[in-house]
DRENDRENBA-781028 format. One record per residue: y, x, z of N, C-alpha, C in turn. Coordinates in nm, 4 decimals. Each point is the difference from the previous one (the first is absolute). Layout:
((Y X Z) (Y X Z) (Y X Z)) ...
! end
This chain:
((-0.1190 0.0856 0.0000) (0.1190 -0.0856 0.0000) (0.1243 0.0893 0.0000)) ((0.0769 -0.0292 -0.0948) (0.1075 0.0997 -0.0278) (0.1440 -0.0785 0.1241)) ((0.0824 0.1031 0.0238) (0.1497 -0.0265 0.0814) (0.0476 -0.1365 -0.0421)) ((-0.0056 -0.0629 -0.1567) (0.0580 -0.1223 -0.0067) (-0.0457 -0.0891 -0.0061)) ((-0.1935 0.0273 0.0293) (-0.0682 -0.1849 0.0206) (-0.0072 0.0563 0.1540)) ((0.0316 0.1223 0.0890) (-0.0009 -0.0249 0.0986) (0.0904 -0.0833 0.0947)) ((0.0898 0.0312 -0.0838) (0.1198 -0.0489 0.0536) (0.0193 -0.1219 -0.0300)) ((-0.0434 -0.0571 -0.1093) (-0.0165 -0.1626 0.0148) (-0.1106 -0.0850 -0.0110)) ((-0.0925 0.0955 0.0966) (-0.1105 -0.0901 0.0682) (0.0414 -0.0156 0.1511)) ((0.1025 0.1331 0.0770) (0.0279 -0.0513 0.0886) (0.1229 -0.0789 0.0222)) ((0.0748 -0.0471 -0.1090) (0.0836 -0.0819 -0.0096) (0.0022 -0.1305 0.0333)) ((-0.1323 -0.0301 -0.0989) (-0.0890 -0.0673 0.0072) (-0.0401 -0.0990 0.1033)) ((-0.0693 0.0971 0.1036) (-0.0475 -0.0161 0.1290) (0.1043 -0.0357 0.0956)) ((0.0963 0.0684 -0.0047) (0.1117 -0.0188 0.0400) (0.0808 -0.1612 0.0263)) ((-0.0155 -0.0311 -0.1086) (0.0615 -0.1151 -0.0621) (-0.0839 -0.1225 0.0645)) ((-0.1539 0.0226 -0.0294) (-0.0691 -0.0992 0.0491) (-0.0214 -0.0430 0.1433)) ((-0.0117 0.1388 0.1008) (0.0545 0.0027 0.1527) (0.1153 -0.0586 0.0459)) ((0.1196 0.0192 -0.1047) (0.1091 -0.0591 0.0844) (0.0024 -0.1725 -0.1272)) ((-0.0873 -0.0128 -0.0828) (-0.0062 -0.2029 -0.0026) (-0.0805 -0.0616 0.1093)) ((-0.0798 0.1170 0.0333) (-0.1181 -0.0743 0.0610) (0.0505 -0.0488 0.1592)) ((0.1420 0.1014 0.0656) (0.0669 -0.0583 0.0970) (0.1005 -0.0777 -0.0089)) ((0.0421 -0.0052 -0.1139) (0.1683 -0.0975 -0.0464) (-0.0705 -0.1626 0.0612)) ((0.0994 0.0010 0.1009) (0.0412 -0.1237 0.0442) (0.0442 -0.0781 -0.1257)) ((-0.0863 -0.1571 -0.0231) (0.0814 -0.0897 -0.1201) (0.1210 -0.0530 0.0203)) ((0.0522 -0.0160 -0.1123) (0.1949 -0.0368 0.0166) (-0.0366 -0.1053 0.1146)) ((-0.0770 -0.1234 -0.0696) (0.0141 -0.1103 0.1038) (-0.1836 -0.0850 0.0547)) ((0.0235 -0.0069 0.1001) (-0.1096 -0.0234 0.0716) (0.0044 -0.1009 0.1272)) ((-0.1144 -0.0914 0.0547) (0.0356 -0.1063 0.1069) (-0.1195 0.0427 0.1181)) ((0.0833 -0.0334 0.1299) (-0.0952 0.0038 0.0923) (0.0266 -0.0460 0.0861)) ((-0.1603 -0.0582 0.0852) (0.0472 -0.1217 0.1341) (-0.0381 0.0468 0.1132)) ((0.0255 -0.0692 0.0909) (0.0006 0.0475 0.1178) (0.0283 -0.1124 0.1046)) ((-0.1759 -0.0699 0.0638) (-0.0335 0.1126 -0.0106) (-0.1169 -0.0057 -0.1147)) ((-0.0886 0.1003 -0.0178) (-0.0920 -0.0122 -0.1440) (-0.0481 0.1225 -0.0151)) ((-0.1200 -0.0307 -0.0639) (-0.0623 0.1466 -0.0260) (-0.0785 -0.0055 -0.1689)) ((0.0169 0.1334 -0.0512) (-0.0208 0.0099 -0.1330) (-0.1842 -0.0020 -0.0485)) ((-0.0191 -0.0846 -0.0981) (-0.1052 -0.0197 -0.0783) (-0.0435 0.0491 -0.0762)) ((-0.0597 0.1254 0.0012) (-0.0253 0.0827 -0.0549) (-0.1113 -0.0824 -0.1009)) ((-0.0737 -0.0902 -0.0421) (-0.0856 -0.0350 -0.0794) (0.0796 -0.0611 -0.1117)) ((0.1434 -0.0501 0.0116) (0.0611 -0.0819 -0.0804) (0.1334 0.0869 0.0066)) ((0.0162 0.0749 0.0200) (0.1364 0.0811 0.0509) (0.1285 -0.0879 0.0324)) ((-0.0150 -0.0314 0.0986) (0.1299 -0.1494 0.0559) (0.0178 0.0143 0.1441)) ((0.1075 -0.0209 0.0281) (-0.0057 -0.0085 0.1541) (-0.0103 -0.0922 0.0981)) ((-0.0450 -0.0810 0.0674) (-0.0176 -0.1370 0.0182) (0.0353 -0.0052 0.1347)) ((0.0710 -0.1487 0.0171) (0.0703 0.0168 0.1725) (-0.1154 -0.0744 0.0683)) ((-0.0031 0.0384 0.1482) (-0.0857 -0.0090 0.0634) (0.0330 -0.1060 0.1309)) ((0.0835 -0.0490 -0.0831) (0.0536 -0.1877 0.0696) (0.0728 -0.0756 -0.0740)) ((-0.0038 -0.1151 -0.0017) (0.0654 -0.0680 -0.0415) (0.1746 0.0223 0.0187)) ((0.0244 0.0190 0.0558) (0.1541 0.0673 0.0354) (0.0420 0.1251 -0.0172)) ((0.0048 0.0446 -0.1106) (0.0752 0.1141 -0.0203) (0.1380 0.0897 -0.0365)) ((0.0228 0.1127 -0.0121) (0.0773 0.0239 -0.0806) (-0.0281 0.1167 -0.0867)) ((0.0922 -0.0531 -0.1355) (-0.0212 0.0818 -0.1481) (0.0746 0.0681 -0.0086)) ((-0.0076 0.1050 -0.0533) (0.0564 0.1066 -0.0355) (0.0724 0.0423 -0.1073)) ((0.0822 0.0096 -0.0827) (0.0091 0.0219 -0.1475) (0.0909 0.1900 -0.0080)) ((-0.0761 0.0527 -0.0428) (0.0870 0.1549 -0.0056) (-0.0028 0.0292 -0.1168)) ((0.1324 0.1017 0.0055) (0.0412 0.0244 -0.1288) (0.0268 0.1927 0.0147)) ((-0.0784 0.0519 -0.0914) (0.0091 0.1096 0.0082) (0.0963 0.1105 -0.1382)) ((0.1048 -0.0137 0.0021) (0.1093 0.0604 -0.1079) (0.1477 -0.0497 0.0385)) ((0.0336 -0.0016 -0.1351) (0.1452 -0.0722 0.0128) (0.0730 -0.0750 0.0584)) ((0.0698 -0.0334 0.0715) (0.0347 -0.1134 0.0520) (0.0743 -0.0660 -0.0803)) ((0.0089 -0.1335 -0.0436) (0.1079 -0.1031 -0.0877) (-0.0038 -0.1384 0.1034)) ((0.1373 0.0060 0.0831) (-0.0146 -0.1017 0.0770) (0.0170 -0.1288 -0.0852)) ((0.0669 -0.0290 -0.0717) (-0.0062 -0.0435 -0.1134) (-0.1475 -0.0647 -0.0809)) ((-0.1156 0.1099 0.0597) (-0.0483 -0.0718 -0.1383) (-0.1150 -0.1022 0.0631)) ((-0.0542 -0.1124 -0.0627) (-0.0820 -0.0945 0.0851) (-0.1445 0.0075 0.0002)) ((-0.0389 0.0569 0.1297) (-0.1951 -0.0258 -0.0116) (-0.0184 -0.1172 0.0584)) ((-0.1865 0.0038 -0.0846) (-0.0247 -0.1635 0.0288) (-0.1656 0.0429 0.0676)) ((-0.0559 -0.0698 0.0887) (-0.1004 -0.0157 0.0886) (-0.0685 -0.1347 -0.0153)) ((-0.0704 -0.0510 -0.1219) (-0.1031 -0.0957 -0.0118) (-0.0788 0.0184 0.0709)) ((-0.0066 -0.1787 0.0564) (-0.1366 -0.0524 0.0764) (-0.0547 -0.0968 -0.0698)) ((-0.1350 0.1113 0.0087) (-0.0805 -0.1438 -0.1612) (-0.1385 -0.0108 0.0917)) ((-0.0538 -0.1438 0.0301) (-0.0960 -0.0206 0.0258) (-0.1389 0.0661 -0.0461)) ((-0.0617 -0.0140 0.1215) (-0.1391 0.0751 -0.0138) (-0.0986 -0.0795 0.0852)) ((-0.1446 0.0191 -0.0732) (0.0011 0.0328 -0.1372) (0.1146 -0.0888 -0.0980)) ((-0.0481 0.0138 -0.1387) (0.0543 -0.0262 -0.1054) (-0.0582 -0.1596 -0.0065)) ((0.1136 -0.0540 -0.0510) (-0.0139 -0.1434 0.0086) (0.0109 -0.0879 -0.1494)) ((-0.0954 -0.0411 -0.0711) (0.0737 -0.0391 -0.1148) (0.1230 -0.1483 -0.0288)) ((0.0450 -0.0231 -0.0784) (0.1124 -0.1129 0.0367) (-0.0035 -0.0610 0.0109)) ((-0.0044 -0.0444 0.0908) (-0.0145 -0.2089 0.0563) (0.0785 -0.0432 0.0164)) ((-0.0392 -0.1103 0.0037) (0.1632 -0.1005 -0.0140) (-0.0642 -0.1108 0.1450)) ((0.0037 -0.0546 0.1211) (0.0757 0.0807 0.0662) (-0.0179 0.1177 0.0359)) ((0.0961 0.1338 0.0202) (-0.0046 0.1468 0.0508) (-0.0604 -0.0364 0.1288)) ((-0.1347 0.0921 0.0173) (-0.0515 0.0517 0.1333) (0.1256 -0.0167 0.1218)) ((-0.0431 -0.0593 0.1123) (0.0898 -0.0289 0.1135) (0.0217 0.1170 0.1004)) ((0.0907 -0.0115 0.0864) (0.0120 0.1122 0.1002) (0.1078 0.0656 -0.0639)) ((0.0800 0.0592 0.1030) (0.1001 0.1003 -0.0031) (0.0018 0.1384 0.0820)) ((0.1128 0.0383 0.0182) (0.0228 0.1250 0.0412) (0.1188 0.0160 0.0271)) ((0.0413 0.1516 0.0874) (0.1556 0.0654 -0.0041) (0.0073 0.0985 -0.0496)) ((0.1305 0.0496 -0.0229) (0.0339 0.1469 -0.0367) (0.1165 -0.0476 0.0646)) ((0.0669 0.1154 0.0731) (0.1295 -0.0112 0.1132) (0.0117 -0.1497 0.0686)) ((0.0826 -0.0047 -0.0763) (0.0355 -0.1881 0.0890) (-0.0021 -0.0824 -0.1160)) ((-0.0501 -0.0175 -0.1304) (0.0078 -0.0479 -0.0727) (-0.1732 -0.0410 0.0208)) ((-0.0174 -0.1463 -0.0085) (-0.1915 -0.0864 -0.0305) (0.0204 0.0256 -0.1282)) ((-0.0730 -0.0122 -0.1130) (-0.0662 -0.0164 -0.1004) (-0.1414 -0.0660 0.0294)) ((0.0215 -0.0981 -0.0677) (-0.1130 -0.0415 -0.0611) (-0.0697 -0.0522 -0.1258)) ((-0.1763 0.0694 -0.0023) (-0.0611 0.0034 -0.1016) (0.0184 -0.1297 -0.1145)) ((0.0407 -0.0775 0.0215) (0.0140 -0.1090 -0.0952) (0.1195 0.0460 -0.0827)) ((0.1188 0.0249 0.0694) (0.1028 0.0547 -0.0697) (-0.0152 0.1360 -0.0937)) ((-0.0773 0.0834 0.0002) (0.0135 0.1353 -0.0389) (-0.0767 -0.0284 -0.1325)) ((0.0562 0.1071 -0.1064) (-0.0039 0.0164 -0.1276) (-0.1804 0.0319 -0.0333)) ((-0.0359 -0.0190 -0.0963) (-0.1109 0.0467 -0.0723) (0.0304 0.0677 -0.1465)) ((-0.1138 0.1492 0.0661) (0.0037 0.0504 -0.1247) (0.0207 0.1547 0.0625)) ((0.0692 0.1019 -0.0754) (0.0111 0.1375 0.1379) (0.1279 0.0413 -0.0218)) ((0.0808 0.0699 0.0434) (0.1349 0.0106 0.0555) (0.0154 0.1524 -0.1023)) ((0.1566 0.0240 -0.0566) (0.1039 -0.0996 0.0487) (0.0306 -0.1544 -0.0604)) ((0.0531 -0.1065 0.0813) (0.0114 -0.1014 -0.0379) (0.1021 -0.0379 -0.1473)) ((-0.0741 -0.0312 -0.0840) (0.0484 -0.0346 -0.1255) (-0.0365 0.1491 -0.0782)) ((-0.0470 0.0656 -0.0053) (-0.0069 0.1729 -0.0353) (-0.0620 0.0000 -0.0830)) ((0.0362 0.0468 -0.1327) (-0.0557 0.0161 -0.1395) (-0.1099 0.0677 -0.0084)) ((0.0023 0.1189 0.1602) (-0.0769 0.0796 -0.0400) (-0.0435 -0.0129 0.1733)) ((-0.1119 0.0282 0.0265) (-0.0411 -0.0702 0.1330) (-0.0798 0.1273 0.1044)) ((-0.0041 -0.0169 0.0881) (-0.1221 0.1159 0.1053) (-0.1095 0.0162 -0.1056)) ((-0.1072 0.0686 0.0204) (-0.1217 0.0210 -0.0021) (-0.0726 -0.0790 0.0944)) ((-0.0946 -0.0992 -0.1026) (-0.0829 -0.0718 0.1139) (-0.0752 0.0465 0.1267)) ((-0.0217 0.1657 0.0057) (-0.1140 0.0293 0.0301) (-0.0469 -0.0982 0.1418)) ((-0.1306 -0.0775 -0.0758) (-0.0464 -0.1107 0.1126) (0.0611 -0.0744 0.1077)) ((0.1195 -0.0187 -0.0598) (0.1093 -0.0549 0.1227) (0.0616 -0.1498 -0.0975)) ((0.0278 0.0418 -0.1323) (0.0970 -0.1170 -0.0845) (-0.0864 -0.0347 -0.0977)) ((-0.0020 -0.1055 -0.0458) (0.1209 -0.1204 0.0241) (-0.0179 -0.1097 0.1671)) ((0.0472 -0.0176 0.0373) (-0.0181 -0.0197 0.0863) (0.1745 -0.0728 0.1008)) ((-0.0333 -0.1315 0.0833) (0.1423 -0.0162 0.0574) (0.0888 0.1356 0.0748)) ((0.1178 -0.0179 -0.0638) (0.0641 0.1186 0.0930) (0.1782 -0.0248 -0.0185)) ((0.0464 0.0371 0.0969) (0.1125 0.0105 0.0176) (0.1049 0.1482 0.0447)) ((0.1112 0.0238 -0.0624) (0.1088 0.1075 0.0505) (0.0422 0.0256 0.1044)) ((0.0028 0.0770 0.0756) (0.1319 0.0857 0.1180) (0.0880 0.0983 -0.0338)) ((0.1489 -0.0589 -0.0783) (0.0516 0.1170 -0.0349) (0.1026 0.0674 0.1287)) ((-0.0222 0.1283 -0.0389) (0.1009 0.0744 0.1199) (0.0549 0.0856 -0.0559)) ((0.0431 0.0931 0.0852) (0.1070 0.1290 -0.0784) (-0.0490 0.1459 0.1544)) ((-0.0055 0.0773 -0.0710) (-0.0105 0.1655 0.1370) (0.1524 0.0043 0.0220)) ((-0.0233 0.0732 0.1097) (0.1304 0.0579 0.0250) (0.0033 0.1306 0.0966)) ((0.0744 0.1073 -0.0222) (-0.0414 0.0927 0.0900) (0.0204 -0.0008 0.1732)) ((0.0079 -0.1045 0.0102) (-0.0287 -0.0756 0.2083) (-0.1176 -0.0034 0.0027)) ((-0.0977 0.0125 -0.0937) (-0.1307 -0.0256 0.0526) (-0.1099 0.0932 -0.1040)) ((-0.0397 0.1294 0.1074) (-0.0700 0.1073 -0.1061) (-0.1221 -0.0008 0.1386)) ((-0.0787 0.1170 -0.0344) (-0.1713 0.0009 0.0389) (-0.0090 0.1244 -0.0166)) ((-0.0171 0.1224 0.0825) (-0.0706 0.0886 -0.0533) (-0.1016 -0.0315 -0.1070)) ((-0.0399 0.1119 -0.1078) (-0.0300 -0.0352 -0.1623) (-0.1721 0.0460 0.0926)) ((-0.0879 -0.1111 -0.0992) (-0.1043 -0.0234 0.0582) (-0.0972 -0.0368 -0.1255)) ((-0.1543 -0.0320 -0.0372) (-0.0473 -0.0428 -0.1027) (-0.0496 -0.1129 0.0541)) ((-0.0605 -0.1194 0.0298) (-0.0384 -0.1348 0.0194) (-0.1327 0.0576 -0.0316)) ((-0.0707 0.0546 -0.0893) (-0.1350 0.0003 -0.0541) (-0.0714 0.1081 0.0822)) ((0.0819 0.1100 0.0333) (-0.0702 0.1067 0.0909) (0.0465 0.0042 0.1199)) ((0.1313 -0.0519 0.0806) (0.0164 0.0106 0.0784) (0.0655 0.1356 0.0063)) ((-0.0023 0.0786 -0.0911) (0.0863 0.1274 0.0080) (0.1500 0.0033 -0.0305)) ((0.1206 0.1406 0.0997) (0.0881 -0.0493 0.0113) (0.0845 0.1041 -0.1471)) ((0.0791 -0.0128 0.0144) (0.0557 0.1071 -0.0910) (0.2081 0.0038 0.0477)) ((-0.0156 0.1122 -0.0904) (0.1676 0.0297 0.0159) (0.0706 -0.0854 -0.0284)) ((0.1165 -0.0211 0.1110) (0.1133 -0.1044 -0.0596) (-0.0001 -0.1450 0.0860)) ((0.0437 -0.1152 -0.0767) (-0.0408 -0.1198 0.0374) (-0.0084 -0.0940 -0.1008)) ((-0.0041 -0.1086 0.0235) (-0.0389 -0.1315 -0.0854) (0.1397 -0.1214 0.0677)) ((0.0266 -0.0598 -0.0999) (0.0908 -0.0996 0.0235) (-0.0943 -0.1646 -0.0211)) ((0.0030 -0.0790 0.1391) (-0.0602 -0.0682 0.0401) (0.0512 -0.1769 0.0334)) ((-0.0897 -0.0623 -0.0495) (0.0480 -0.1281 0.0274) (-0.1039 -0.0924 0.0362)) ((-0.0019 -0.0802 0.1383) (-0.0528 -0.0183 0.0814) (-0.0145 -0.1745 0.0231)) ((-0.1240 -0.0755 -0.0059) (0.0241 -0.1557 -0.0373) (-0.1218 -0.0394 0.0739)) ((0.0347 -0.0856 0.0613) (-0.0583 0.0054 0.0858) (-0.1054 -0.1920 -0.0418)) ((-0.1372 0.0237 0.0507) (-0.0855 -0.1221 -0.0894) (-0.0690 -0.0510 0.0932)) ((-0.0507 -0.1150 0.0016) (-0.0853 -0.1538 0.0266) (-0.0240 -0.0163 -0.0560)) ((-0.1618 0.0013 -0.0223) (-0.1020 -0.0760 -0.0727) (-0.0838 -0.0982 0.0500)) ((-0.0126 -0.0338 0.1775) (-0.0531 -0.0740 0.0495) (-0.0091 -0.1464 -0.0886)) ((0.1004 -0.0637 -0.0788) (-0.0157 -0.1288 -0.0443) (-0.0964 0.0064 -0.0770)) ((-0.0174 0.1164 -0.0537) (-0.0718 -0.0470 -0.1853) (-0.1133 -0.0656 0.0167)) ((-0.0734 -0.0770 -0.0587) (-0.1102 -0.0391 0.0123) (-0.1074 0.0829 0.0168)) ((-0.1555 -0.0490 0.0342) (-0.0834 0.1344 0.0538) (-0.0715 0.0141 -0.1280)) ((-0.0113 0.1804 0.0255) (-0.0701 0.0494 -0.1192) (0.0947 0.0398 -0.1310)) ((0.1185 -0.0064 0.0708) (0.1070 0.0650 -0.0970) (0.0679 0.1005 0.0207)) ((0.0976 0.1082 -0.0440) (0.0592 0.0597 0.0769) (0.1154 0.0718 -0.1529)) ((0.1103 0.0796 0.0628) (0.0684 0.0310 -0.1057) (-0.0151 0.1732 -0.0101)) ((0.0629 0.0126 -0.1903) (0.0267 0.1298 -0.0478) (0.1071 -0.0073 -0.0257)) ((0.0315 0.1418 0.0202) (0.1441 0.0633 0.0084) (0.0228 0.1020 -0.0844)) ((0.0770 -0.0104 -0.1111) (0.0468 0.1108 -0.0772) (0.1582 0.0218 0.0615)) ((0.0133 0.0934 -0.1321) (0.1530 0.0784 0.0642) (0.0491 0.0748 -0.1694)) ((0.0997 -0.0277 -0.0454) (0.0094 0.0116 -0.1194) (0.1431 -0.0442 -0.0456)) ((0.1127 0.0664 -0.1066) (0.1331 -0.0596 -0.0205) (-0.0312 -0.0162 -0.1817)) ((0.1249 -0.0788 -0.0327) (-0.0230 -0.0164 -0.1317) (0.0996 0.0409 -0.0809)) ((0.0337 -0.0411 -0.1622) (0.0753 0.0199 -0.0871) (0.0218 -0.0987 -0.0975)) ((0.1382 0.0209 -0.0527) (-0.0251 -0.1023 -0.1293) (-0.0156 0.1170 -0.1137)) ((-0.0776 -0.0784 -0.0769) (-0.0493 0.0600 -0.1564) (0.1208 -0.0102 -0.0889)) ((-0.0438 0.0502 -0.1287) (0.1486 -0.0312 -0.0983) (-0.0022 -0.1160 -0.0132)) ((-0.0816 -0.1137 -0.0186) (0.0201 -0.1509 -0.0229) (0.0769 -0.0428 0.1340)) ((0.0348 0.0666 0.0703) (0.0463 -0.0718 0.1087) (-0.1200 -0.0551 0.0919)) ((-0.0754 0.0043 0.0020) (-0.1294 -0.0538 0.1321) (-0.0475 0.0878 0.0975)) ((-0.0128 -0.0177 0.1059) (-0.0469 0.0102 0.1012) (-0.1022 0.0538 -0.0335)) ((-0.1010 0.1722 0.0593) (-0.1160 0.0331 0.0075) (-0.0071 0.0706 0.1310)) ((-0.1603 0.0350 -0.0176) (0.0062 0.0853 0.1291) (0.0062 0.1389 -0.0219)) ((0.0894 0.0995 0.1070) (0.0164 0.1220 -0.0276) (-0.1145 0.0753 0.0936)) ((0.0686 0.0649 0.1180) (-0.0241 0.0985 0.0818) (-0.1438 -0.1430 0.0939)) ((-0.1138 0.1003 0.0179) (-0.0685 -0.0786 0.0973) (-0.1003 0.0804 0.0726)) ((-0.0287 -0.0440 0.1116) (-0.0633 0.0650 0.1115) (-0.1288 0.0222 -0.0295)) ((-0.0725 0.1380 -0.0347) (-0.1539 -0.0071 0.0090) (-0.0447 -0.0921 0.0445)) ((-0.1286 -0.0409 -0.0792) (-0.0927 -0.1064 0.0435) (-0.0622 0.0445 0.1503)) ((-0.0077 0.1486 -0.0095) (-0.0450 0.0316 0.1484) (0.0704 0.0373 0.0766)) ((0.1199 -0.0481 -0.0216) (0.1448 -0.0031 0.1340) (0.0024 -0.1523 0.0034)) ((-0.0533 -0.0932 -0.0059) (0.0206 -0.1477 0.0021) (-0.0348 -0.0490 0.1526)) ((0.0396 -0.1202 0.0289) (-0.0543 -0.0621 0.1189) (-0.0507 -0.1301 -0.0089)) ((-0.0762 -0.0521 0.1095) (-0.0933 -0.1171 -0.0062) (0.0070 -0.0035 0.1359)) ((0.0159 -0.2277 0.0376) (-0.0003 -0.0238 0.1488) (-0.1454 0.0136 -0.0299)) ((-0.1041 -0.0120 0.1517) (-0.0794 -0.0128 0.0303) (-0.0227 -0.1515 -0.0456)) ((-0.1421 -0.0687 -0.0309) (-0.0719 -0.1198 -0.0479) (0.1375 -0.0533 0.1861)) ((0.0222 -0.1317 -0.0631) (0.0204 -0.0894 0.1003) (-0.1350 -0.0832 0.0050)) ((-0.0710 0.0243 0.2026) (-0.1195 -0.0685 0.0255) (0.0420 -0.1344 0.1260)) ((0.1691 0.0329 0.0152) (0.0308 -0.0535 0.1196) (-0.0536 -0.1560 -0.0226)) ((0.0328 -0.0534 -0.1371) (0.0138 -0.2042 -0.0408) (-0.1506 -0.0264 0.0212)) ((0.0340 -0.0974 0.0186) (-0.1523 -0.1209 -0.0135) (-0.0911 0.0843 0.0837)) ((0.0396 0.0565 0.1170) (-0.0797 -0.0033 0.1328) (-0.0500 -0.0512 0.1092)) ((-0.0873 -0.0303 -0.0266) (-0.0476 -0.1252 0.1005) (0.0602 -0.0025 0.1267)) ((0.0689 -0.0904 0.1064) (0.0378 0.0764 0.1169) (-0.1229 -0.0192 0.1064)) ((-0.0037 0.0629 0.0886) (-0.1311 0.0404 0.0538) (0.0660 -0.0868 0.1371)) ((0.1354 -0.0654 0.0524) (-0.0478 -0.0947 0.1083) (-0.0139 -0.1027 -0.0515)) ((-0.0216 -0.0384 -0.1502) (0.0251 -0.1287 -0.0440) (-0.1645 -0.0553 0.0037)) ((-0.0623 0.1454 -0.0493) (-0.1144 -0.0169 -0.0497) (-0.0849 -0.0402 0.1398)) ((0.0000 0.1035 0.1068) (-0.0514 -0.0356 0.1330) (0.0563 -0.1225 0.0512)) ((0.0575 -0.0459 -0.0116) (0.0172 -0.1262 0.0526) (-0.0590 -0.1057 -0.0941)) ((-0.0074 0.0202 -0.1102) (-0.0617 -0.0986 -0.0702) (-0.1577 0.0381 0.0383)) ((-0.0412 0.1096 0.0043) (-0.1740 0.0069 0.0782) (-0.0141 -0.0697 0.1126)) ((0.1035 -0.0041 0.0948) (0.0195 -0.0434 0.1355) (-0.0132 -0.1445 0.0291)) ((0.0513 -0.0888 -0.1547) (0.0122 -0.1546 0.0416) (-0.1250 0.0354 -0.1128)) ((-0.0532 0.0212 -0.0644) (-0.1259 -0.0310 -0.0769) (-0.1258 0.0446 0.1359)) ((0.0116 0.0491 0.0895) (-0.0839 0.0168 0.0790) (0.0224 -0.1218 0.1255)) ((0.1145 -0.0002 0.0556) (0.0449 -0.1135 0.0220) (-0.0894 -0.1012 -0.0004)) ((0.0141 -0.0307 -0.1354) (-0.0335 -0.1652 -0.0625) (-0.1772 0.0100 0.0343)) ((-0.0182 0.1419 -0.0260) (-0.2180 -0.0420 0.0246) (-0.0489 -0.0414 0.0941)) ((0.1519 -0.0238 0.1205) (-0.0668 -0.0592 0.1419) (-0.0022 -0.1482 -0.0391)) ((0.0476 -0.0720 -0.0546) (-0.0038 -0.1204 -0.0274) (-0.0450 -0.0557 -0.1062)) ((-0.0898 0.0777 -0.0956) (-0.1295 -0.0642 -0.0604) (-0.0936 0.0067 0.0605)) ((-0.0652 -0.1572 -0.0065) (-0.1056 -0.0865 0.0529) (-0.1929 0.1526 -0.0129)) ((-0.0279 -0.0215 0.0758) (-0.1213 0.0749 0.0163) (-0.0958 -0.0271 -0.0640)) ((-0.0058 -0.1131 -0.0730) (-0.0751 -0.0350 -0.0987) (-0.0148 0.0637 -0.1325)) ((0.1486 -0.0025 -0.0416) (0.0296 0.0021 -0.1171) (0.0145 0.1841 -0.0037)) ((0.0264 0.0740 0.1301) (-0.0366 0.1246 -0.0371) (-0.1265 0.0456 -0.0308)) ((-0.1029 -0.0744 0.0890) (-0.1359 0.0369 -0.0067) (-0.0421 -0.0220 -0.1866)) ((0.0818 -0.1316 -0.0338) (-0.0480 -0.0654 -0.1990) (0.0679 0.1579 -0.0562)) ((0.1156 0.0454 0.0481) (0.0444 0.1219 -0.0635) (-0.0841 0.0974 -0.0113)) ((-0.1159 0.0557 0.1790) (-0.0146 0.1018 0.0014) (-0.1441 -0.0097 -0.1264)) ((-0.0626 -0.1196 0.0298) (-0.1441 -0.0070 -0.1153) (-0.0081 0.0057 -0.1409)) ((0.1330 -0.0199 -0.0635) (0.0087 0.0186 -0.0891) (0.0206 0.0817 -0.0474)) ((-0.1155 0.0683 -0.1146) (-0.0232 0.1179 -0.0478) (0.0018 0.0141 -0.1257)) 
! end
């Protein structure tokens, strides 16, 4: 190997060591929640959380990111929309109201389904600002790096949704095209994304309702006739 494929094989190497630590521009994380390494997602570990949205570069206070919550799983379109709601800050949303199809809303040019869209979902637009940064961190490894991250912080309820549902969370800003339309630009690795945990809280039986209903069904066997238990017990 001669001085100039040496020199750019370790260039090379070089290059690939420092992608392989680059923190992504933009990335989401909850808390509290722990990462899924089988699906690469981070998933909160209550119904009450809070989201994360970081931004790692430029700052443009100015410019607008958006944080879709699109039902999960994937729902196809019904007419009426799946019931149950949710929060993000102090604002309910609910699933009847929210758009079908995948974000951005009206967008010529749309997310990548990957196994998330089409599907109901709705916007959170916000803006960074430098009041609110993070030492610079990766979501996927947990490793920290130089600098910081500029951070925006939203805080979620999922307790309403119906059971066996739960939401996804992208993180992503857009553009208009030369026709003038709306697409999507800048967006958060699929494996910087977030996901609530399945909501299991609904349609739980309550357990003094249930014992008390054993209680008068036991109740009541003192006052069938002894006869008619004995016709019960022979019959086989």
């Amino acid at each position: 190997m001669n001085i100039k494929k040496a020199a750019l094989f370790g260039w090379t190497i070089l290059c690939s060591a420092a992608t392989s630590f680059a923190v992504p521009t933009l990335q989401l994380d909850v808390n509290p929640g722990v990462y899924n390494k089988s699906d690469s997602t981070t998933y909160s570990t209550s119904s009450h959380f809070d989201l994360t949205a970081l931004l790692n570069g430029t700052l443009d206070p100015s410019r607008t990111y958006y944080i879709s919550a699109a039902l999960e799983p994937m729902a196809g379109q019904q007419n009426p929309p799946p019931n149950g709601s949710f929060k993000l800050g102090n604002t309910v949303y609910s699933v009847a109201n929210m758009a079908y199809g995948a974000p951005p809303l009206n967008g010529a040019k749309t997310i990548s389904p990957h196994d998330e869209f089409p599907t109901y979902f709705t916007e959170y637009a916000f803006n960074f600002d430098s009041l609110h940064t993070v030492p610079s961190y990766d979501v996927q490894t947990g490793k920290t790096a130089e600098g910081f991250l500029y951070s925006f912080g939203l805080s979620v309820d999922t307790s309403p949704l119906l059971a066996g549902y739960s939401l996804h969370f992208d993180l992503y800003n857009v553009k208009t095209n030369r026709d003038g339309a709306i697409e999507i630009d800048e967006v958060a690795p699929f494996s910087h994304d977030a996901q609530s945990g399945t909501n299991t809280t609904q349609n739980v039986p309550d357990m003094g309702a249930t014992w008390l209903l054993f209680a008068v069904a036991i109740c009541g066997l003192a006052f069938v006739p002894k006869a008619r238990l004995a016709r019960v017990k022979t019959r086989r």
